[in-house]
Structures are given as C-alpha cells and as structure tokens.
C-alpha positions as CSV (number, residue, x, y, z in Angstrom):
1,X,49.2,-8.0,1.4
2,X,48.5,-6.0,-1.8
3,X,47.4,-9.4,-3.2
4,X,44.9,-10.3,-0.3
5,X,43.0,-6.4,-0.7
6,X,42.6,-7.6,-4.2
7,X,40.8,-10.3,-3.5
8,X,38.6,-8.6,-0.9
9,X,37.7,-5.9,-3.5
10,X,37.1,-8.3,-5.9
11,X,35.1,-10.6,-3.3
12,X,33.0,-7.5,-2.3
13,X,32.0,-6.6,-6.2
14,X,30.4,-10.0,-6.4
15,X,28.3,-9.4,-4.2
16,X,27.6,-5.2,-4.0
17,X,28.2,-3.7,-7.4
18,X,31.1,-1.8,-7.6
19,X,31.3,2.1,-7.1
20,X,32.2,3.0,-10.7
21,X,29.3,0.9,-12.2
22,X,27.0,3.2,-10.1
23,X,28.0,6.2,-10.9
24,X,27.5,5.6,-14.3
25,X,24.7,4.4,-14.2
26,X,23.8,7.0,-11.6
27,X,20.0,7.6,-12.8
28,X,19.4,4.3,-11.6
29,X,18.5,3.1,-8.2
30,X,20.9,0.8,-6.8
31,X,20.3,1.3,-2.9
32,X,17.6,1.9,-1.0
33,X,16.7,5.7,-0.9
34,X,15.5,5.1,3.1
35,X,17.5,4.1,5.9
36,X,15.8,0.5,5.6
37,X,16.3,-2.7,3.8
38,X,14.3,-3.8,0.6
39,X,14.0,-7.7,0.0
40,X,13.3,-8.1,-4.2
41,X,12.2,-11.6,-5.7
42,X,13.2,-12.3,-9.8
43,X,11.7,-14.0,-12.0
44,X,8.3,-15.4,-11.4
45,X,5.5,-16.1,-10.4
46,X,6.1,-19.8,-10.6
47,X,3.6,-22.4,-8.7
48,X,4.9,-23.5,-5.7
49,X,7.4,-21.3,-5.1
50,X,6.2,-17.6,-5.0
51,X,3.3,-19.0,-2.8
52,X,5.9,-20.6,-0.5
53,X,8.0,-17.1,-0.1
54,X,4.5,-15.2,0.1
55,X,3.4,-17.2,3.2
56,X,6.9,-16.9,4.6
57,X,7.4,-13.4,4.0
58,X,3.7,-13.2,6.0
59,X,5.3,-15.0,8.6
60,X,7.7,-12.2,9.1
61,X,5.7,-9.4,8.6
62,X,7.6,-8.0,5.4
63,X,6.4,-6.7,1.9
64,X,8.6,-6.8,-0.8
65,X,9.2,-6.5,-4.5
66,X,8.3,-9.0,-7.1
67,X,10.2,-8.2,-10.5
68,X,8.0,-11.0,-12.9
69,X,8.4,-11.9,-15.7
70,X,5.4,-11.6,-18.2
71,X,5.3,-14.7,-19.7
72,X,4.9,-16.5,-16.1
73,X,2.2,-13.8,-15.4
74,X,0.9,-15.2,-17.9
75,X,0.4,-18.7,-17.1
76,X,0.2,-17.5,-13.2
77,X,-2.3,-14.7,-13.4
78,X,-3.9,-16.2,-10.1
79,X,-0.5,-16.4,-8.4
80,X,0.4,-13.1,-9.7
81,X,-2.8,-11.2,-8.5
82,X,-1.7,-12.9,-5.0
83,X,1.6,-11.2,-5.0
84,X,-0.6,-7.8,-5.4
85,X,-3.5,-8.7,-3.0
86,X,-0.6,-9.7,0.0
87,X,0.0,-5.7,-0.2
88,X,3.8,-6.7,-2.3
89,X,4.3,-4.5,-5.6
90,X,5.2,-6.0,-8.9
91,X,7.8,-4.8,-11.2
92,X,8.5,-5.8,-15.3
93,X,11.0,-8.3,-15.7
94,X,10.7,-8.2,-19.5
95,X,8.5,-10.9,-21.1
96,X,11.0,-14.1,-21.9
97,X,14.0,-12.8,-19.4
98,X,16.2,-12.6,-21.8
99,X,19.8,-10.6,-21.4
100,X,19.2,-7.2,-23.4
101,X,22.5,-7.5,-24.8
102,X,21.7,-9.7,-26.8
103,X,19.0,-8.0,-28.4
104,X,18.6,-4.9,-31.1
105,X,16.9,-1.7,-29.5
106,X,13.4,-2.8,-31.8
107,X,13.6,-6.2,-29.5
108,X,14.7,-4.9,-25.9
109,X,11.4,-2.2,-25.9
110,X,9.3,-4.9,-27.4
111,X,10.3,-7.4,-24.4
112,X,9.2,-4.7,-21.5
113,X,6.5,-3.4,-23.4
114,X,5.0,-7.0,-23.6
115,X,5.6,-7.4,-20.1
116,X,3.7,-4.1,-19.0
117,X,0.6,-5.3,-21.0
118,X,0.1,-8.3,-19.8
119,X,1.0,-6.9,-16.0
120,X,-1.9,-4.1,-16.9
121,X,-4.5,-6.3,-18.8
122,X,-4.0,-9.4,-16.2
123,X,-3.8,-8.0,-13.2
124,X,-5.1,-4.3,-13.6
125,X,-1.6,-3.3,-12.6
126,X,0.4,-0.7,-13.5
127,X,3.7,-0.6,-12.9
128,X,6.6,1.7,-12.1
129,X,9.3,-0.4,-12.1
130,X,11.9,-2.4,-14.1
131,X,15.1,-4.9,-13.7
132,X,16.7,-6.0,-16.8
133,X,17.3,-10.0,-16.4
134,X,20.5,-11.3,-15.6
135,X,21.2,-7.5,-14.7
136,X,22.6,-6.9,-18.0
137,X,22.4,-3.5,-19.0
138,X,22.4,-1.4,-22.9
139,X,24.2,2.2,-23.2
140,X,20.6,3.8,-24.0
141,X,18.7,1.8,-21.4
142,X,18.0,5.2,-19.2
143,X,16.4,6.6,-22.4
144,X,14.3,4.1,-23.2
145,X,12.8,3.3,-20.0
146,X,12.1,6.9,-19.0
147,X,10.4,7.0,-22.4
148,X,7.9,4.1,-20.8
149,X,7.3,5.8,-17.3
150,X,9.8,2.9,-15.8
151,X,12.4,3.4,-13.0
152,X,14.8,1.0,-13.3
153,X,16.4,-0.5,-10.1
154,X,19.7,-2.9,-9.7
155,X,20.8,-3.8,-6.2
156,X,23.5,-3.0,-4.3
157,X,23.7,-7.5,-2.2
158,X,23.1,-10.0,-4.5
159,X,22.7,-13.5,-2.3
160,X,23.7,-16.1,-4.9
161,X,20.5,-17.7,-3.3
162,X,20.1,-19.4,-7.3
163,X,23.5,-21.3,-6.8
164,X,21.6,-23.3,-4.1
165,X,23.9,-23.0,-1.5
166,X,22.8,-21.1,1.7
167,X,26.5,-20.9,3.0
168,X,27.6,-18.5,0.5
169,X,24.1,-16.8,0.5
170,X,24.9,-16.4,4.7
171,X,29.1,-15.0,4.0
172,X,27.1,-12.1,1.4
173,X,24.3,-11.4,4.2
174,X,27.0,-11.2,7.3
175,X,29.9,-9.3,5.3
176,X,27.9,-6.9,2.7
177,X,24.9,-6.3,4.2
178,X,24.2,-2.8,5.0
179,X,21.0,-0.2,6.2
180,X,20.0,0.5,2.7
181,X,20.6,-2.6,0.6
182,X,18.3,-3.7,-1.8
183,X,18.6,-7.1,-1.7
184,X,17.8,-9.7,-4.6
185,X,16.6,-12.9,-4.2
186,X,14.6,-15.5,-6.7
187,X,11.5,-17.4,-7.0
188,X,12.8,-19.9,-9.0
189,X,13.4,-23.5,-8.9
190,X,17.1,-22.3,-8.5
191,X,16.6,-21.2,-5.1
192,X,13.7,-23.4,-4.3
193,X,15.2,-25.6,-1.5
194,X,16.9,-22.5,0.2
195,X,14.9,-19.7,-0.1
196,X,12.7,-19.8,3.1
197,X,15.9,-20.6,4.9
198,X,17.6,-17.0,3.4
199,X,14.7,-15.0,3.9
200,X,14.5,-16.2,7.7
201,X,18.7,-15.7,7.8
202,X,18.2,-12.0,6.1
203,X,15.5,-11.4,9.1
204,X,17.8,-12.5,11.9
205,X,20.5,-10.3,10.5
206,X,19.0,-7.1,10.1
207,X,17.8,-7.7,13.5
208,X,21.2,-8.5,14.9
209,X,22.0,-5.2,13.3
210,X,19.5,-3.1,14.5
211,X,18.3,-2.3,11.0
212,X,15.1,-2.4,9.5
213,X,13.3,-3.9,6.2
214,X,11.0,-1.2,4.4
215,X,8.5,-1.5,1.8
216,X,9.1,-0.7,-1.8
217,X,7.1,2.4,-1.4
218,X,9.1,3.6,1.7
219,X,12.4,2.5,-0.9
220,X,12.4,3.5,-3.8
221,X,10.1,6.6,-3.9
C-alpha cells in the first residue's frame, strides 16, 4: 500500500511539479493567478504547425500563450506577427532553446536578450514573459530576469503532447487537471500529429468540469 502512494506521488510530479519545487521557486508563476485555465504553446513559430493550432484554437474561441523561440521568429516573422495579430501574446523562449544549465551566466542573459530583440525589432513586440527551455532552471535565474523586466512562468500540467502519444496526454488532462493550471503544450513537429486532437480533448474537459480557459492577460497579471 505504501508502495502504491509512491507511485501516485511520483506519477502526479510528472505531470504537476511538485510542491517543494514551487515554493522555492516561489517568485515564479507556476499556476494560473485566476480561477481559469491557460493553454501555453513552446517552441515556435514553425510553418505548418503554429498556423494549424492558430486556426484550431479559433475554432474554439481561446487565446493563448506562445513562448517562441527567437531564432524561429526569425525565419517565421510572418507566422509570428500571426500569433500577435489572432489577439495571442508571445513570450521569450531564449534564442537557440537551449537548457541554461548548461550555460555560464555571460551565455544564459545573452540567449534571452537575443530573443527579446528580435521579438521587439521583428514584430514591434515587447514582451513580459519568459520560460526557460526544457524547464531547466539556474539558482540566480529570479535575479536575472527581473533585471530584464521578465516574469518568468513554469506550469503546474505538463501533457507529454511531444512524446506523440495522445493517451498519455488524455490520463494527465483527466487526472491532474485543475481550475488554475497553466497547461503546456508544443508547436513542434513533436506533437504535430496530435496536437489538434489535445487542444480539442483539453476543451471537452474543462467543459466536463465546469471550468473555464482565460487569456494570458486574465492569468498571469
């Protein structure tokens, strides 16, 4: 019996970081700060996938939160500017998405300062919010990111949506989700085949709850 709680604890941190993590890092925002749900997207823009979840997420009335990575910007202004123009907010994603851990300090503010500029000089966007790729976090990340006016937020259901396998993306929506989650999805060719499916599944649920999906302006100011 001790065993099986275990593996439910462990089974729920996969999906919902775990209480400790949170409280450490308690400057940063890991649930919705409303009584609604947020959907975020990693990652892009990419062609012929952000456009796909744009038109679905149109569908369904939602607007969400793209956290983009500035070297896609980069070769997606157009897409990008599409994300802003749908009435969906951008957030930095660094410029190459690579895991701050393995950088110095000199490299990790270089990589979100890169990714500002080219939101601001691409898109005329400024943005107020940052998610560290991979979620991989440094000791002095708070410091350095309220240095560059950035707010940095986690999530409290991650979908597994970039395993490709809508089954286990269902088991985290039915068992974790809750009234405030911010949720995390990916445009990405990771999730590609699945991702309309999971954004239609996440609808149905927080329907069947009798919750409700915010914006990110309702969430996370």
């Amino acid at each position: 019996m001790e065993r099986e709680g275990s593996s439910k604890i462990i089974m729920k941190w996969l999906f919902d970081p775990p209480l400790i993590v949170k409280k450490f890092y308690s400057d940063f925002i890991w649930n919705s700060k409303t009584d609604k749900v947020l959907l975020t997207f990693d990652d892009g823009p990419v062609t012929g996938i952000t456009d796909k979840i744009l038109k679905k997420l149109n569908e369904h009335s939602i607007k969400a939160m793209f956290f983009c990575v500035g070297n896609n910007v980069e070769k997606n202004p157009s897409l990008a500017k599409e994300i802003i123009s749908e009435g969906h907010a951008i957030g930095n994603h660094t410029f190459n998405h690579i895991k701050l851990n393995r950088l110095n300090e000199t490299e990790v503010i270089e990589e979100i300062k890169q990714c500002t500029e080219i939101i601001q000089n691409k898109l005329n966007y400024n943005t107020k919010y940052f998610r560290p790729p991979h979620g991989k976090l440094r000791m002095n990340l708070s410091k350095k990111l309220t240095e560059l006016k950035l707010k940095n937020v986690m999530w409290s259901l991650l979908t597994y949506d970039f395993e490709n396998d809508f089954c286990k993306v269902k088991k985290g929506i039915e068992n974790y989700l809750k009234s405030n989650s911010i949720i995390i999805l990916h445009d990405n060719i990771k999730s590609e085949k699945i991702i309309n499916e999971s954004i239609d599944y996440i609808v149905e649920t927080v329907h069947d709850k009798n919750f409700k999906i915010g914006t990110p302006e309702e969430c996370l100011n």
